[in-house]
PAPA-834973 format. One record per residue (C-alpha): residue number from 1; x negated, y negated, z negated. Coordinates in Angstrom, 2 decimals. Layout:
REM PAPA-834973
<NUM, <X, Y, Z>>
...
END
This chain:
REM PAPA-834973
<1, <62.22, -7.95, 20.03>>
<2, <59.28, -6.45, 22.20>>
<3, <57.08, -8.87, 21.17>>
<4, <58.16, -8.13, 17.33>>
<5, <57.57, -4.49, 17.72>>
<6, <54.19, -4.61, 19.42>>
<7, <53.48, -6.90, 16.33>>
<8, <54.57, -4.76, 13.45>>
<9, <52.78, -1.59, 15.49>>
<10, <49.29, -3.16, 15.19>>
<11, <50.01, -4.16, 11.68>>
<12, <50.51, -0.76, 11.01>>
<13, <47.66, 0.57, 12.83>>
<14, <45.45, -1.66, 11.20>>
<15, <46.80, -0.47, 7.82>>
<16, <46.05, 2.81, 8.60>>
<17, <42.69, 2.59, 9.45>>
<18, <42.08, 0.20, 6.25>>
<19, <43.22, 3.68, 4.03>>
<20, <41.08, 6.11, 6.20>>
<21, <38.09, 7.21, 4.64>>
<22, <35.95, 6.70, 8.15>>
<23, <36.85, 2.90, 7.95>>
<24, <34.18, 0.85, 8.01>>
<25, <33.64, -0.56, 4.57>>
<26, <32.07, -4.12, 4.13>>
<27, <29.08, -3.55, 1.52>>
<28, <27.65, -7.12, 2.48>>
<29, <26.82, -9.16, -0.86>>
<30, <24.12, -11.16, -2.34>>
<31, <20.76, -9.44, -2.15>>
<32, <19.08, -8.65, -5.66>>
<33, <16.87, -12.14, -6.58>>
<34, <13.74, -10.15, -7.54>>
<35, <11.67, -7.61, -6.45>>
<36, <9.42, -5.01, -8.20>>
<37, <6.07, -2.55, -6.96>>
<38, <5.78, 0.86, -8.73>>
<39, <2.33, 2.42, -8.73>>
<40, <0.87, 5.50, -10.31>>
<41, <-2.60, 4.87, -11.12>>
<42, <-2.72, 6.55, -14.72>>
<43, <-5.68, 9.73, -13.90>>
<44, <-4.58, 12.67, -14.47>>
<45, <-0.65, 11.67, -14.66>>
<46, <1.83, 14.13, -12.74>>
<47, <3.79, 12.81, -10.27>>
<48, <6.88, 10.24, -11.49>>
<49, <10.12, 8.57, -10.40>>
<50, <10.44, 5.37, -11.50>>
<51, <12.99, 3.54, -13.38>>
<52, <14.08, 0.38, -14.20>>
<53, <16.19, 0.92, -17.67>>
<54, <18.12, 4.60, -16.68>>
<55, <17.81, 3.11, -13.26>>
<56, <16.28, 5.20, -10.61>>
<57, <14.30, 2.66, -8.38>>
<58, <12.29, 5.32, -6.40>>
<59, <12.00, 8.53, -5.66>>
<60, <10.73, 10.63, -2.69>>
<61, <12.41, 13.44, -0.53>>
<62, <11.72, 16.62, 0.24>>
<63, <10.84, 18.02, 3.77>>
<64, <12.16, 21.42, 5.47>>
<65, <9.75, 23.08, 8.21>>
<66, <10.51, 25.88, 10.89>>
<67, <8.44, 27.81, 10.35>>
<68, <7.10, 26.33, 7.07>>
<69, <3.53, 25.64, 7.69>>
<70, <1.89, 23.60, 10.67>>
<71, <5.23, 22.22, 12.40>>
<72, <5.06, 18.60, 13.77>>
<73, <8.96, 18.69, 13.62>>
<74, <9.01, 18.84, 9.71>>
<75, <12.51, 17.04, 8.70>>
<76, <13.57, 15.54, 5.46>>
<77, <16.40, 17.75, 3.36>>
<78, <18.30, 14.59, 1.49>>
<79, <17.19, 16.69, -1.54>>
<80, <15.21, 14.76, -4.13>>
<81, <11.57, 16.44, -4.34>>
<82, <9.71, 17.20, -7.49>>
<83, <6.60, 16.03, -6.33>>
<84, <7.14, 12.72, -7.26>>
<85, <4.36, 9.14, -6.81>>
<86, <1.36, 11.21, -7.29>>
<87, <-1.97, 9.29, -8.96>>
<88, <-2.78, 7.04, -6.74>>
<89, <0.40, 6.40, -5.17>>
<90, <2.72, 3.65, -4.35>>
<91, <6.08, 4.16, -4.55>>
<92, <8.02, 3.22, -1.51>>
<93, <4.58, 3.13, 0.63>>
<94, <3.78, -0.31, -1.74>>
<95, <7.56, -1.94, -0.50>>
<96, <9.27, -3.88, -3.07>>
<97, <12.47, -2.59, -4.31>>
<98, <15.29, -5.14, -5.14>>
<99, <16.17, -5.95, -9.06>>
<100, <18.39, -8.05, -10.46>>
<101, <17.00, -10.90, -13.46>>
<102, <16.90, -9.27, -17.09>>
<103, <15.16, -7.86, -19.41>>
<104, <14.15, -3.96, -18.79>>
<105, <12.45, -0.94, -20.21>>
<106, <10.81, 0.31, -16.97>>
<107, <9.31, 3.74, -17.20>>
<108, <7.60, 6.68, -15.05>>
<109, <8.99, 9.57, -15.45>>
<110, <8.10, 12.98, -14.49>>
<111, <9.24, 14.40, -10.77>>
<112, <8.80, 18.28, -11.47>>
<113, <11.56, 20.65, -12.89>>
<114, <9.31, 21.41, -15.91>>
<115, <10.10, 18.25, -18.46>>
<116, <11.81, 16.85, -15.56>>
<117, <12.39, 12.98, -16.97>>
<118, <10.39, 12.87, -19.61>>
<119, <9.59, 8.53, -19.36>>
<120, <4.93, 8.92, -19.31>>
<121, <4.84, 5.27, -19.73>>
<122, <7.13, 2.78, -20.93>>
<123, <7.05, -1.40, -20.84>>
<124, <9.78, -3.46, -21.70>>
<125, <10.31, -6.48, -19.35>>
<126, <11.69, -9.53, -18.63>>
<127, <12.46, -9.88, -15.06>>
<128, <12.85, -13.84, -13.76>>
<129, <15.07, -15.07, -10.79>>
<130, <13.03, -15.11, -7.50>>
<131, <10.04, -13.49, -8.71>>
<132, <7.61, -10.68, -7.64>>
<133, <6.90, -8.03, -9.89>>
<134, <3.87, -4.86, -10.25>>
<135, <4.91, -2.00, -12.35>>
<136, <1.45, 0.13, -13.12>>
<137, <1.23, 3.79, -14.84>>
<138, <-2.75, 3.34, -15.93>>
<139, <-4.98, 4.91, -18.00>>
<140, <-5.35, 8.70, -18.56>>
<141, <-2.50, 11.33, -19.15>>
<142, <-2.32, 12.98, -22.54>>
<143, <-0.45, 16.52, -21.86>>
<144, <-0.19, 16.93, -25.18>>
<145, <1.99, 13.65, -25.90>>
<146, <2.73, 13.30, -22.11>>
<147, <1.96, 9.54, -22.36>>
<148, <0.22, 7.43, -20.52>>
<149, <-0.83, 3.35, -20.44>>
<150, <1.99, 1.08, -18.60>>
<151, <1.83, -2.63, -17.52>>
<152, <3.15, -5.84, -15.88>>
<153, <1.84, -8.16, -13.79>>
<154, <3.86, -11.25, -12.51>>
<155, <3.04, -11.38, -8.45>>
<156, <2.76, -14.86, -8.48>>
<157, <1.88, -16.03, -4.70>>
<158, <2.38, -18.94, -2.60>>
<159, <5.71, -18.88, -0.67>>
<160, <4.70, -20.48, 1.72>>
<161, <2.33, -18.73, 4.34>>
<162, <-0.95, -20.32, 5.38>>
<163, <-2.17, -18.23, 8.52>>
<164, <-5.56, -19.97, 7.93>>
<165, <-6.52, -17.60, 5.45>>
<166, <-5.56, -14.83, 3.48>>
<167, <-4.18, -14.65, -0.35>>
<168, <-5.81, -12.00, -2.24>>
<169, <-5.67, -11.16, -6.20>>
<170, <-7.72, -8.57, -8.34>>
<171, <-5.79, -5.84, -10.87>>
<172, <-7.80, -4.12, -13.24>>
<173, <-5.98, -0.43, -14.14>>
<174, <-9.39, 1.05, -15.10>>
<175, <-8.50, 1.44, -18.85>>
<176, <-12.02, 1.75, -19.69>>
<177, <-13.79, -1.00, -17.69>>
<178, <-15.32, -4.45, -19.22>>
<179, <-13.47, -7.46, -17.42>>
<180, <-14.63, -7.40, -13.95>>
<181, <-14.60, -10.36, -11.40>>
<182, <-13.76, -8.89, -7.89>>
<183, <-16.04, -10.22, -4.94>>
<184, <-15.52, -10.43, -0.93>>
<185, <-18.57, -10.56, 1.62>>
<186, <-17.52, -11.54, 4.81>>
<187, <-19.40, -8.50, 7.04>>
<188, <-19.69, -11.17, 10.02>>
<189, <-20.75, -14.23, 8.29>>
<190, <-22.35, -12.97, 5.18>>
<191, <-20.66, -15.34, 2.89>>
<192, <-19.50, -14.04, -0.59>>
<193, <-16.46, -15.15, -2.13>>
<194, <-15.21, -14.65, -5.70>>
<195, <-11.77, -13.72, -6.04>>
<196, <-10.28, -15.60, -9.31>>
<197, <-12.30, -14.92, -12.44>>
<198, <-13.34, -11.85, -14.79>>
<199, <-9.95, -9.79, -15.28>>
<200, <-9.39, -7.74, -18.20>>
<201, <-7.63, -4.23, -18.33>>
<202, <-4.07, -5.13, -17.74>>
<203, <-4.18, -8.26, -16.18>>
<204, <-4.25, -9.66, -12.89>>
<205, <-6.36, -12.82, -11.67>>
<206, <-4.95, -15.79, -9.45>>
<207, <-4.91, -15.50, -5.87>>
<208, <-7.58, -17.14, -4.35>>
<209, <-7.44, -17.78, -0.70>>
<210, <-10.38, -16.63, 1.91>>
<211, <-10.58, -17.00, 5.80>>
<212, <-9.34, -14.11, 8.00>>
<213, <-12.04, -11.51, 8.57>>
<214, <-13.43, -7.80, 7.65>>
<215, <-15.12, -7.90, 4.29>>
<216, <-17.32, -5.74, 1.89>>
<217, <-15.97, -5.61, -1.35>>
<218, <-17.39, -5.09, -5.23>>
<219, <-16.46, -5.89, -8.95>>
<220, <-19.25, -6.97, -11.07>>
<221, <-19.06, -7.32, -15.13>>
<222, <-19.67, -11.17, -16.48>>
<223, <-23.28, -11.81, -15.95>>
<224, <-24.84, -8.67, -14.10>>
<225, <-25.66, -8.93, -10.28>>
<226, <-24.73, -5.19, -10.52>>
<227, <-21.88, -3.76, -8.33>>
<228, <-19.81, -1.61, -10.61>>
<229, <-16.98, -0.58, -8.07>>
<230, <-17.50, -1.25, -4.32>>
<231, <-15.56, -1.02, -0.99>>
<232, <-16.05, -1.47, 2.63>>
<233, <-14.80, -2.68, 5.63>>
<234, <-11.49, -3.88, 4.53>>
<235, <-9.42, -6.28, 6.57>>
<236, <-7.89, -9.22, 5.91>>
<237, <-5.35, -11.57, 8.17>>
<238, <-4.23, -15.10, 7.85>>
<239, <-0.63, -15.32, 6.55>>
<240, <-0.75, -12.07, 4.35>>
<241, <-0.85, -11.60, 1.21>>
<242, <-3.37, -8.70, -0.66>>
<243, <-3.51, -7.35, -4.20>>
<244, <-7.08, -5.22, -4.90>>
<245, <-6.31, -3.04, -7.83>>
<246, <-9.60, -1.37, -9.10>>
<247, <-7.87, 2.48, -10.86>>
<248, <-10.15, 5.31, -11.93>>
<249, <-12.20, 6.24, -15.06>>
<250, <-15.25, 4.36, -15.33>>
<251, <-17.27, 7.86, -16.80>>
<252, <-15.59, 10.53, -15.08>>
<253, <-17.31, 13.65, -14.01>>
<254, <-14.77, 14.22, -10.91>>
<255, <-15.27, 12.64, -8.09>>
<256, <-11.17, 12.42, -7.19>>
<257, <-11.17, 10.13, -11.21>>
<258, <-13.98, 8.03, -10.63>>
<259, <-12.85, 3.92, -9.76>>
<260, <-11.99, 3.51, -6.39>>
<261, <-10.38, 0.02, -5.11>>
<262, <-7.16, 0.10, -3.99>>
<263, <-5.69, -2.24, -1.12>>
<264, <-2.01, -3.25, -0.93>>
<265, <-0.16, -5.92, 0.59>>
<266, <2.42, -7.94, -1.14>>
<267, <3.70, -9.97, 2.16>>
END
């Protein structure tokens, strides 16, 4: 009869703490089987959220300081902030966010209070199992129609990692840019490589492997020994995988719109 009771209390205890709402829940499950980048290259564009169908995939949160300026122990609020990815920007800090196969309207829409969700730039999608996905606001913001270009590119690397070299790709987001073939001197060796072939606006070449190293880099248009956009000193290591996007406006009078080459790493 002990025994019984002892039995039937721990049953009961173990009810209990099923129904309280301090239990420990089990949220494990299968993680999404695709993943997606959201970047904010379109000049001039305010800052965005992103979504995936009325899906909110990013957004970024606010900070409180005391006192408000010049404090090192700035913390974050859990309130959403209406700053948004700004131009430039990755969302995330260039992570991929988890998304389940299908097809999707994926949009940017705008962070501040003042036409707070209005979608800038719209694609619809089809998402495939197991695949790596870049989402990319481009071209220049119209405030009068609030639009802005929108593409996808499929990030189609190798899965299996070769710490030989490095896998690097070229984007082209500059809307107004002839296709462009993106090129990597090795700074110690001198040796050039071209990465893929001339890209187009909206597209993205292969990735082409290199060896690990620093390296110089420049876009050139089909047939001109002219460097059109041009970076230095960027580093790349065996095993990881690299995605140059060139974003800007190719005749721009501001310095903060003219193309500039963008480095972010898929893996």
């Amino acid at each position: 009869m002990t025994i019984f009771r002892s039995l039937v209390a721990l049953l009961c205890v173990a009810v209990l703490a099923g129904c309280e709402k301090d239990a420990v829940q089990d949220i494990t499950g299968p993680l999404p089987a695709a993943r997606i980048k959201f970047f904010n290259f379109g000049v001039n564009a305010p800052g965005v959220n992103f979504y995936a169908n009325n899906t909110k995939m990013t957004a970024v949160s606010s900070t409180a300081c005391t006192p408000p300026t010049n404090n090192p122990a700035c913390t974050t609020t859990g309130i959403e902030s209406t700053t948004g990815v700004v131009y430039g920007g990755a969302a995330s800090g260039g992570l991929y966010a988890g998304i389940a196969p299908g097809q999707y309207t994926l949009s940017g829409r705008i962070a501040a209070a003042t036409d707070k969700d209005h979608p800038i730039a719209t694609v619809t999608a089809a998402i495939e199992n197991g695949k790596q996905y870049s989402f990319y606001v481009s071209g220049v913001y119209n405030p009068t129609t609030r639009s802005a270009d929108a593409f996808v590119v499929e990030d189609a690397y190798p899965a299996a990692a070769d710490f030989s070299a490095a896998q690097v790709r070229f984007v082209n987001a500059v809307f107004n840019a002839s296709p462009m073939t993106l090129y990597a001197r090795n700074t110690t060796t001198g040796q050039e490589y071209a990465i893929g072939g001339a890209v187009a606006y909206k597209a993205g070449g292969a990735f082409t492997a290199i060896p690990n190293g620093s390296y110089d880099l420049s876009t050139r248009t089909a047939g001109s020994a002219t460097n059109v956009v041009v970076r230095s000193g960027v580093s790349f290591s065996g095993g990881r995988v690299y995605t140059i996007t060139a974003r800007g406006d190719m005749v721009s009078a501001v310095a903060a719109n003219r193309p500039v080459l963008d480095n972010t790493a898929n893996r």
